[in-house]
PyMOL Python script that loads the backbone (N, CA, C, O; Angstrom):
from pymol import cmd

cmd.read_pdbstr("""\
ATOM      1  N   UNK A   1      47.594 105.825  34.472  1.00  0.00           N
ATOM      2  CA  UNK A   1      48.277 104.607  34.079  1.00  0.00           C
ATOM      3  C   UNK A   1      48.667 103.872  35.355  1.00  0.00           C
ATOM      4  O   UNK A   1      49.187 104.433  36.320  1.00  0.00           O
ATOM      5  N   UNK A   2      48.311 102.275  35.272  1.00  0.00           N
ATOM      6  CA  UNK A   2      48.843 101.589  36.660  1.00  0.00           C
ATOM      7  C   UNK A   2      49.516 100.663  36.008  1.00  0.00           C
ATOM      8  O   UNK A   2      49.205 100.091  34.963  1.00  0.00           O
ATOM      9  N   UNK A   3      50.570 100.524  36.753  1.00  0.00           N
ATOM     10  CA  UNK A   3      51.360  99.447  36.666  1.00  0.00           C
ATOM     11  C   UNK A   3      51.622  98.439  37.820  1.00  0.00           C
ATOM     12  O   UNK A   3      51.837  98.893  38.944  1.00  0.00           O
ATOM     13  N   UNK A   4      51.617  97.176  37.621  1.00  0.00           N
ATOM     14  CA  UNK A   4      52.105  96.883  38.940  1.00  0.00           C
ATOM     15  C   UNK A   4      53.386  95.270  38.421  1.00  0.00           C
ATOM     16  O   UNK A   4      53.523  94.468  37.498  1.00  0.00           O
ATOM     17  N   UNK A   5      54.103  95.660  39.909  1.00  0.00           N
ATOM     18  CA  UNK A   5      55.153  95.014  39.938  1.00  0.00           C
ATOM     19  C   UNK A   5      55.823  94.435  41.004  1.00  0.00           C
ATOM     20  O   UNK A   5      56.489  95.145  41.756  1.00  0.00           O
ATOM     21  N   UNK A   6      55.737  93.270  41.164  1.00  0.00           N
ATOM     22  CA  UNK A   6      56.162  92.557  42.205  1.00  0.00           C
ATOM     23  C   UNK A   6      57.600  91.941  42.459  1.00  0.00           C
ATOM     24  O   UNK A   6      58.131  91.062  41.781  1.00  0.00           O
ATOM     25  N   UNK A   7      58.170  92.638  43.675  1.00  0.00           N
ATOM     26  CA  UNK A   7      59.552  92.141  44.380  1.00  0.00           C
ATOM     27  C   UNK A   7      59.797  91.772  45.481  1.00  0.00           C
ATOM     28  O   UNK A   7      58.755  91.736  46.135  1.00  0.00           O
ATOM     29  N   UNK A   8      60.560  91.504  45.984  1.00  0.00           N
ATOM     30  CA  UNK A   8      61.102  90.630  46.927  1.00  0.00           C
ATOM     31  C   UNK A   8      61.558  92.008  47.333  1.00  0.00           C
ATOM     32  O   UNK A   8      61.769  93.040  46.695  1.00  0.00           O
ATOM     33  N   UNK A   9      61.644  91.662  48.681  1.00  0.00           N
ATOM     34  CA  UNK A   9      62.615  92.487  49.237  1.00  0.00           C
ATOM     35  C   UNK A   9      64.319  92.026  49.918  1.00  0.00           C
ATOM     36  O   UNK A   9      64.300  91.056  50.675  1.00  0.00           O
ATOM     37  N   UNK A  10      65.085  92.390  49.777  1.00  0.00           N
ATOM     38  CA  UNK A  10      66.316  91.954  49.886  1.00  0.00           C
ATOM     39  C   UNK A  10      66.546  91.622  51.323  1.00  0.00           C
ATOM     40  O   UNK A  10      65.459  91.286  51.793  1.00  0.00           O
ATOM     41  N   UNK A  11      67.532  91.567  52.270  1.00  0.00           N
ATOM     42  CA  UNK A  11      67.978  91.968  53.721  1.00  0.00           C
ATOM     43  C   UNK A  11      68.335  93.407  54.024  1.00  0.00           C
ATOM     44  O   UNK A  11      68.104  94.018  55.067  1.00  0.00           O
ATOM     45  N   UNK A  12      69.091  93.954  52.648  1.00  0.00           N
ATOM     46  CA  UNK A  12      69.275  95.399  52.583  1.00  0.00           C
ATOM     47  C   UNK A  12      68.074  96.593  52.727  1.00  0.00           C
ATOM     48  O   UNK A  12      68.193  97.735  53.171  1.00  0.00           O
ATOM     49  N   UNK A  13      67.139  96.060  52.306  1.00  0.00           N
ATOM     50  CA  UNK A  13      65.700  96.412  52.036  1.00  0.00           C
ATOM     51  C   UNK A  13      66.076  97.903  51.219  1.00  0.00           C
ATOM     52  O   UNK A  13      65.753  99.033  51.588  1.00  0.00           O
ATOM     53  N   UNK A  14      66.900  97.499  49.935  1.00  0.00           N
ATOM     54  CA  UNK A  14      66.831  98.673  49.626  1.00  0.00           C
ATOM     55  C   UNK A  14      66.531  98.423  48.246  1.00  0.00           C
ATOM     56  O   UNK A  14      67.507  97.942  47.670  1.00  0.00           O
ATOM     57  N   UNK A  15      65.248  98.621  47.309  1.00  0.00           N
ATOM     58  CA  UNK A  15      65.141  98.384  45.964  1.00  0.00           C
ATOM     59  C   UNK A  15      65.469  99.503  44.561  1.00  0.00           C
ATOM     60  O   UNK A  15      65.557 100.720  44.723  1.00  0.00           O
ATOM     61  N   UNK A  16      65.568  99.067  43.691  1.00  0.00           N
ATOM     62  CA  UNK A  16      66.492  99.556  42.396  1.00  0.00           C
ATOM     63  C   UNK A  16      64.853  98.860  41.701  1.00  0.00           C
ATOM     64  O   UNK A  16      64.506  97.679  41.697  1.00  0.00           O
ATOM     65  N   UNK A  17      64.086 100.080  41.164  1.00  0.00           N
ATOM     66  CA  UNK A  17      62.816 100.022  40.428  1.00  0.00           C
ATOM     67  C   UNK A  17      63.499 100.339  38.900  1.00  0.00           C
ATOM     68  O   UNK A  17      64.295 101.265  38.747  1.00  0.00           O
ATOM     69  N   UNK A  18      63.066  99.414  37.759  1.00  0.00           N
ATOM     70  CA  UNK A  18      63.353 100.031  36.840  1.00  0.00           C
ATOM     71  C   UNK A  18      62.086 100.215  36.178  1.00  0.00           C
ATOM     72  O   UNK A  18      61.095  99.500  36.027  1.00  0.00           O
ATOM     73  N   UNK A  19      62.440 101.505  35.790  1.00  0.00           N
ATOM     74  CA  UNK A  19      60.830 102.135  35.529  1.00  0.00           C
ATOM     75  C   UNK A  19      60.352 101.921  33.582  1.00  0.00           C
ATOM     76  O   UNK A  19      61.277 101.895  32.770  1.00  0.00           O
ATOM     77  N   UNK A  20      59.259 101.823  33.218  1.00  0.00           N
ATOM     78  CA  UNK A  20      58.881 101.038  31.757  1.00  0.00           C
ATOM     79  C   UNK A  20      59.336 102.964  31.354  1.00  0.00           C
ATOM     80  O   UNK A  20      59.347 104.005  32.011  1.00  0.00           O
ATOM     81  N   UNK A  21      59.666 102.558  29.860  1.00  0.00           N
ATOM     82  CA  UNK A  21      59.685 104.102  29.189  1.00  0.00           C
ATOM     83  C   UNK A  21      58.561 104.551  29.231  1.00  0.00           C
ATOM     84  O   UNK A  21      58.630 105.771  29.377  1.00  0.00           O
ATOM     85  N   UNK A  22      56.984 104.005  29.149  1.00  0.00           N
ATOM     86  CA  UNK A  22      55.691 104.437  28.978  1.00  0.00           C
ATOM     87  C   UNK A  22      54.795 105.404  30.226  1.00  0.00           C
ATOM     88  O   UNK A  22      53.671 105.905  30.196  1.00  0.00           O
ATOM     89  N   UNK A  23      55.837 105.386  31.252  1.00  0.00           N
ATOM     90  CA  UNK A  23      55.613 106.286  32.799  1.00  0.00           C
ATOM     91  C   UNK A  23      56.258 107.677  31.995  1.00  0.00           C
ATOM     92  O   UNK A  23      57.300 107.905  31.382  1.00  0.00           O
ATOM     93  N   UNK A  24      55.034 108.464  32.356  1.00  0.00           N
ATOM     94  CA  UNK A  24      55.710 110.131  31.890  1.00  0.00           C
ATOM     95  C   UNK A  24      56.466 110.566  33.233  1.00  0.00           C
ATOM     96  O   UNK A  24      56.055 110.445  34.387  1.00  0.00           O
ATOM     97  N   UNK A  25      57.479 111.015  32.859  1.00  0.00           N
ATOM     98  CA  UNK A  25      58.561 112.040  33.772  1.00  0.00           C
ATOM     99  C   UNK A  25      57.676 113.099  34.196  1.00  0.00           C
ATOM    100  O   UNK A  25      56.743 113.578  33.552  1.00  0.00           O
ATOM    101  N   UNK A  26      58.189 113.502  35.691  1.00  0.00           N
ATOM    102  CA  UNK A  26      57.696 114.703  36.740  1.00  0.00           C
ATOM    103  C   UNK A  26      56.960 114.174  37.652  1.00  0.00           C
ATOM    104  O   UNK A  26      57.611 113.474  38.427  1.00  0.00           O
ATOM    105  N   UNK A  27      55.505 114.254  37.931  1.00  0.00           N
ATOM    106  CA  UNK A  27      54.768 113.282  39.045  1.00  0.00           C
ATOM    107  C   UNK A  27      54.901 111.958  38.824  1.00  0.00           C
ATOM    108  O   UNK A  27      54.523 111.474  37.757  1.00  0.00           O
ATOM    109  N   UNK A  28      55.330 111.372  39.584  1.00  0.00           N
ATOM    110  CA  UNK A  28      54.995 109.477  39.618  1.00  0.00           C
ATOM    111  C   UNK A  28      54.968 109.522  40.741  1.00  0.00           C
ATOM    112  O   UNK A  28      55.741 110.014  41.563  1.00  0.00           O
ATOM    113  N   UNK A  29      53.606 108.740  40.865  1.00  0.00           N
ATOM    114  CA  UNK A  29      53.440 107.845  43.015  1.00  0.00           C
ATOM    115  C   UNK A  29      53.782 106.634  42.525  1.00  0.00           C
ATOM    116  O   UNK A  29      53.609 106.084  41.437  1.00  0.00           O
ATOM    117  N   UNK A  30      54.377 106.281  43.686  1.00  0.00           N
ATOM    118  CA  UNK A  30      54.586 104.985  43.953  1.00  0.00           C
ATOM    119  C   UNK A  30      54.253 104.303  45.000  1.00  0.00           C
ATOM    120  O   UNK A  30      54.634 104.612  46.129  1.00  0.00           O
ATOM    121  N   UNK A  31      53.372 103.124  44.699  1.00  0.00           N
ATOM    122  CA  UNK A  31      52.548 102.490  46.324  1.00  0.00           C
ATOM    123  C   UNK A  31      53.011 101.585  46.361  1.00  0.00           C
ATOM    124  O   UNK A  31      53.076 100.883  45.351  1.00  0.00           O
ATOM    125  N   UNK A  32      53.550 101.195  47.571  1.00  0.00           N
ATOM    126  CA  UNK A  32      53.981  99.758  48.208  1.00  0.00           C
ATOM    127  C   UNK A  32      52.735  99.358  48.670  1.00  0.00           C
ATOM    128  O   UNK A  32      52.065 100.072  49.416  1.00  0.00           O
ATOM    129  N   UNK A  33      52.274  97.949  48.167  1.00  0.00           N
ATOM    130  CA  UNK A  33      51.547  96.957  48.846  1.00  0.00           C
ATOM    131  C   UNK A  33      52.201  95.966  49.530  1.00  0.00           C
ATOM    132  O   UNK A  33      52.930  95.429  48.696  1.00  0.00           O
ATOM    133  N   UNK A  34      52.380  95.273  50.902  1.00  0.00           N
ATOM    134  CA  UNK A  34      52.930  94.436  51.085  1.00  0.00           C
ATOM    135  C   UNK A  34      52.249  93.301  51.029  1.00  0.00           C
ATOM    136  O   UNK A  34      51.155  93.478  51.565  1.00  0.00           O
ATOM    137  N   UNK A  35      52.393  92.055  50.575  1.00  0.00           N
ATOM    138  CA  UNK A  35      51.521  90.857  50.988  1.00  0.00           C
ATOM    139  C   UNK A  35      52.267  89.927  51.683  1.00  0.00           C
ATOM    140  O   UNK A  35      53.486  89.752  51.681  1.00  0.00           O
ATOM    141  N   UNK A  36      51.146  89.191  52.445  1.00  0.00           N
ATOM    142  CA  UNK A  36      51.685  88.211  53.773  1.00  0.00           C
ATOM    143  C   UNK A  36      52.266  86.801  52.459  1.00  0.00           C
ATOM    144  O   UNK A  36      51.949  86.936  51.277  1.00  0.00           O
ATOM    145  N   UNK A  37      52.805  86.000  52.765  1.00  0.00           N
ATOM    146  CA  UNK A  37      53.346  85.029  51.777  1.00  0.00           C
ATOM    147  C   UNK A  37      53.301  83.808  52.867  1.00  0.00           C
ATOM    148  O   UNK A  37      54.265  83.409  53.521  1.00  0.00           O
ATOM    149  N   UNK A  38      52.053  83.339  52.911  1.00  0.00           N
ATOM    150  CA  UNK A  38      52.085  82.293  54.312  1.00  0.00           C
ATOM    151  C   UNK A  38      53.085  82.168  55.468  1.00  0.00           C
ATOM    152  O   UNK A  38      53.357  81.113  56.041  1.00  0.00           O
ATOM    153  N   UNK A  39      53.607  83.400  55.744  1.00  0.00           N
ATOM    154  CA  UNK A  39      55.084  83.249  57.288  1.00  0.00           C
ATOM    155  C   UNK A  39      53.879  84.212  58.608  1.00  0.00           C
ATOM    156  O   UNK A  39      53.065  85.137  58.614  1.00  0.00           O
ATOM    157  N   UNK A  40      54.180  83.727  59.067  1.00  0.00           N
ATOM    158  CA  UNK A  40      54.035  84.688  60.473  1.00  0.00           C
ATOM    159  C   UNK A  40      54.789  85.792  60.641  1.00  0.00           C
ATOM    160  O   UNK A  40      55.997  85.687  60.858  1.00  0.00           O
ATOM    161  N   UNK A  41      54.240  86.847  60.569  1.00  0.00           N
ATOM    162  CA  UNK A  41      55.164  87.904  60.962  1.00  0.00           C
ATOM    163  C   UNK A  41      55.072  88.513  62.482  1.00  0.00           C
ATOM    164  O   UNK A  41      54.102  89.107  62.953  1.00  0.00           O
ATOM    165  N   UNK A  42      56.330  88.219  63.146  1.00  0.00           N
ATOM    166  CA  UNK A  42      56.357  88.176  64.360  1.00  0.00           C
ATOM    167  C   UNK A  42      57.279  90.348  64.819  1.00  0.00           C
ATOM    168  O   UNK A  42      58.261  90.935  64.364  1.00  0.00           O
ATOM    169  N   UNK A  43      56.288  90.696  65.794  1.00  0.00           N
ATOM    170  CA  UNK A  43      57.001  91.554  66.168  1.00  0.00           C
ATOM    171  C   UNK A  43      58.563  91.815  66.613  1.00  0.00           C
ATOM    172  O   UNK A  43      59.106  91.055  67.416  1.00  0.00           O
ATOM    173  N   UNK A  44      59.024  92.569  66.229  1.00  0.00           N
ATOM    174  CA  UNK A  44      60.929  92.860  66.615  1.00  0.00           C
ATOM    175  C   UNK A  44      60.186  93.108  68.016  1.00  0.00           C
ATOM    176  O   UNK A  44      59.042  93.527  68.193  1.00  0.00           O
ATOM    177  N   UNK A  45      61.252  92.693  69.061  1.00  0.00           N
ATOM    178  CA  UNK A  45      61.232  93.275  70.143  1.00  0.00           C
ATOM    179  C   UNK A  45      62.479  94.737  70.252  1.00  0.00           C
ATOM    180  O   UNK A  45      63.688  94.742  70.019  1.00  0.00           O
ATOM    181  N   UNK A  46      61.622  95.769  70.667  1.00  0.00           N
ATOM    182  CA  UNK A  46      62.374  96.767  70.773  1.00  0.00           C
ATOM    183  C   UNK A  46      62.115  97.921  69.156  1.00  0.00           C
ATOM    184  O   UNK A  46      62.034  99.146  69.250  1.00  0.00           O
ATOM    185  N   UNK A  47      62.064  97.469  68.361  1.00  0.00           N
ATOM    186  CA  UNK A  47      61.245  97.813  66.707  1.00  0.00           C
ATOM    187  C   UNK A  47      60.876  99.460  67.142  1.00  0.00           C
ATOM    188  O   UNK A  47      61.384 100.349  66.457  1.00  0.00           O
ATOM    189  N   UNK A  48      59.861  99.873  68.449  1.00  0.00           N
ATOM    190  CA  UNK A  48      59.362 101.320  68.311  1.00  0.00           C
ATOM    191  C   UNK A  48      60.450 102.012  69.162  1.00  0.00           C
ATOM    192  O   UNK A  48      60.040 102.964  69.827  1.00  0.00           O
ATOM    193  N   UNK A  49      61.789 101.701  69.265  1.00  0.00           N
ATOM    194  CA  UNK A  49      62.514 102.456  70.525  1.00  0.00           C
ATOM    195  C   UNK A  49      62.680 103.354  69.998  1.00  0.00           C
ATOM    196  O   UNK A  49      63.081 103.323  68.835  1.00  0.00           O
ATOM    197  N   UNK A  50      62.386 104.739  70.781  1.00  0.00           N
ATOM    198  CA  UNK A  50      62.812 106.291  70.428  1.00  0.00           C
ATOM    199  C   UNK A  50      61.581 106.756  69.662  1.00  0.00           C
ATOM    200  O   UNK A  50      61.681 107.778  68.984  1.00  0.00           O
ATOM    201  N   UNK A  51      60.738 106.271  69.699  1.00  0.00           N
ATOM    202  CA  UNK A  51      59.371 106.624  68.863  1.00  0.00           C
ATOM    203  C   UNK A  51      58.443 107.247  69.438  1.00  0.00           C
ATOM    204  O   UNK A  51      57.559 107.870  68.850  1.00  0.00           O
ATOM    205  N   UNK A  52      58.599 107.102  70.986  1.00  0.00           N
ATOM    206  CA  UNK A  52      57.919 107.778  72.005  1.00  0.00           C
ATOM    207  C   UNK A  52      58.600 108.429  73.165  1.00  0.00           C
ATOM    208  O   UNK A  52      59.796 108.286  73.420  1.00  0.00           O
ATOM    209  N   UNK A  53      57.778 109.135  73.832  1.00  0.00           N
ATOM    210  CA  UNK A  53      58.389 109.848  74.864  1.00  0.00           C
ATOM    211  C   UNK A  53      57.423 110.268  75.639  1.00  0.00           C
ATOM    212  O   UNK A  53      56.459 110.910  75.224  1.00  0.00           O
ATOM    213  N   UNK A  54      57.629 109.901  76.957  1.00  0.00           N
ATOM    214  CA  UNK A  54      57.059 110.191  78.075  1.00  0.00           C
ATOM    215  C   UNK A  54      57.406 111.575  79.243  1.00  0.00           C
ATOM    216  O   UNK A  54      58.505 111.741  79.773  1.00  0.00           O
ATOM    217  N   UNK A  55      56.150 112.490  79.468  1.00  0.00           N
ATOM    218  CA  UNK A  55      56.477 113.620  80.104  1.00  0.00           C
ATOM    219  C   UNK A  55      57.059 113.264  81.079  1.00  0.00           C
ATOM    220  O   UNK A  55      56.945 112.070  81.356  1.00  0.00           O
ATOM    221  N   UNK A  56      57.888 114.113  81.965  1.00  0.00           N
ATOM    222  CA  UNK A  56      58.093 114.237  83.269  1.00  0.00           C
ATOM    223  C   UNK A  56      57.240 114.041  84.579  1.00  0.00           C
ATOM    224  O   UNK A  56      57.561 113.904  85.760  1.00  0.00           O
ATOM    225  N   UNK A  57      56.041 114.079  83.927  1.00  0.00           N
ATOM    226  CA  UNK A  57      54.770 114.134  85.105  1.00  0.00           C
ATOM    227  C   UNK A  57      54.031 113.209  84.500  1.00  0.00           C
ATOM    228  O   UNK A  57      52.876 113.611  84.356  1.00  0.00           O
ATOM    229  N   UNK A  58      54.252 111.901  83.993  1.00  0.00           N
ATOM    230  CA  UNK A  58      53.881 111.288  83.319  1.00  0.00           C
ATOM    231  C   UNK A  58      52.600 110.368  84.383  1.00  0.00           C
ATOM    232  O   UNK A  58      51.495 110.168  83.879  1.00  0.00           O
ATOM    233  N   UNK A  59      52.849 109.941  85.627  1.00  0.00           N
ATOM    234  CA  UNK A  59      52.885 109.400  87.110  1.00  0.00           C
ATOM    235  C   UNK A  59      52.347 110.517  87.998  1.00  0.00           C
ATOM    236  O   UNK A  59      52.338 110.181  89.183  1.00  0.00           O
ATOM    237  N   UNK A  60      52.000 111.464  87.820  1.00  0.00           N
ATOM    238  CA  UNK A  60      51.086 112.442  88.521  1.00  0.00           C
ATOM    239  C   UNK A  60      50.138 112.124  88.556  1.00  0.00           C
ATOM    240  O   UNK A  60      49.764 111.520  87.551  1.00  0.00           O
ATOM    241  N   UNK A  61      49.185 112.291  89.628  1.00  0.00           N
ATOM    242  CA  UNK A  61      47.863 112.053  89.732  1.00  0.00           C
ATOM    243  C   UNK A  61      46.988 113.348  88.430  1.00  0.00           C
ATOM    244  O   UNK A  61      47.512 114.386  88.025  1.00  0.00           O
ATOM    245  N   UNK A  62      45.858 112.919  88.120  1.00  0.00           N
ATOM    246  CA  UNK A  62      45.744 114.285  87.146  1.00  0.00           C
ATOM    247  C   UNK A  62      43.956 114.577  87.876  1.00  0.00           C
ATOM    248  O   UNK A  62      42.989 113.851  88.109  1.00  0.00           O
ATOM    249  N   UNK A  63      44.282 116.088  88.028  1.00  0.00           N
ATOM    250  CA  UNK A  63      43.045 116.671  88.391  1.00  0.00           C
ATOM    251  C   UNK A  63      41.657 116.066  88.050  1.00  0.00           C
ATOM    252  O   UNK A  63      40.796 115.957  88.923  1.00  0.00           O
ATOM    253  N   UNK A  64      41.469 115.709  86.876  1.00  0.00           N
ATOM    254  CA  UNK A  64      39.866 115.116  86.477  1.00  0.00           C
ATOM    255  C   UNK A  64      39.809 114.387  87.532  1.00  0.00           C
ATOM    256  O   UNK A  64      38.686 114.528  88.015  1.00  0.00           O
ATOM    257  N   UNK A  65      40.769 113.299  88.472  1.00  0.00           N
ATOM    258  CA  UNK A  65      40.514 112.319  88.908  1.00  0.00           C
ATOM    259  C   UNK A  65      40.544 112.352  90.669  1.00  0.00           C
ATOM    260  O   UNK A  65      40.501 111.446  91.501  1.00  0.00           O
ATOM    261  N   UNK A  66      40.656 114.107  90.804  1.00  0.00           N
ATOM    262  CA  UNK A  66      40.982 114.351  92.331  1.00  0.00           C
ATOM    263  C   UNK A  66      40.077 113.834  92.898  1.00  0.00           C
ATOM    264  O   UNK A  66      40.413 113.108  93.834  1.00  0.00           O
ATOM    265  N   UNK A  67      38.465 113.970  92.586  1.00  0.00           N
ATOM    266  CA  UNK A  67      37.563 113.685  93.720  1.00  0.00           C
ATOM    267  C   UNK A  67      37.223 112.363  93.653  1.00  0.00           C
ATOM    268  O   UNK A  67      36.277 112.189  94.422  1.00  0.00           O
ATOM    269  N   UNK A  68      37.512 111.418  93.145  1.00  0.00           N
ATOM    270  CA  UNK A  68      37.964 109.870  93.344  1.00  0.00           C
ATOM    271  C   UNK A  68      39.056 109.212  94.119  1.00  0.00           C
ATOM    272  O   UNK A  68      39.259 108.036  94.421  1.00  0.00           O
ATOM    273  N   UNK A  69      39.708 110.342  94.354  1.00  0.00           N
ATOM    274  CA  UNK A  69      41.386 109.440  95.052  1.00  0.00           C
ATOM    275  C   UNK A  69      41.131 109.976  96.652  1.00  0.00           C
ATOM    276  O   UNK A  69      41.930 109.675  97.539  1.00  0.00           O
TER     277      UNK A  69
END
""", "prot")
cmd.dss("prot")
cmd.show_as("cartoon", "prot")
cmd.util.cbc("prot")
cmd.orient("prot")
């Protein structure tokens, strides 16, 4: 069974689905599609902070590349 249903998303970005009685209880997926709505969506600056991490030896020369340097 597919259903589909289209919302807005708030500022809260937090949604309250009310589900049809005709969805059986226990497994349900639920897929977010997003669609563009003619705006530009411009990157957050800063958006991936803490998402990565860089070794300690990050700036080491690395062996594959000894007999070039």
């Amino acid at each position: 069974m597919g259903i589909t249903q289209k919302v807005e998303i708030p500022p809260n970005r937090r949604l309250i689905i009310d589900v049809p009685i005709e969805v059986p209880v226990g497994k349900t997926i639920l897929t977010f599609t997003p669609e563009k709505i003619g705006q530009n969506i411009k990157p957050v600056f800063g958006c991936a902070k803490g998402q990565f991490k860089m070794t300690p030896d990050f700036d080491e020369p690395l062996e594959d590349f000894k007999d070039y340097m």
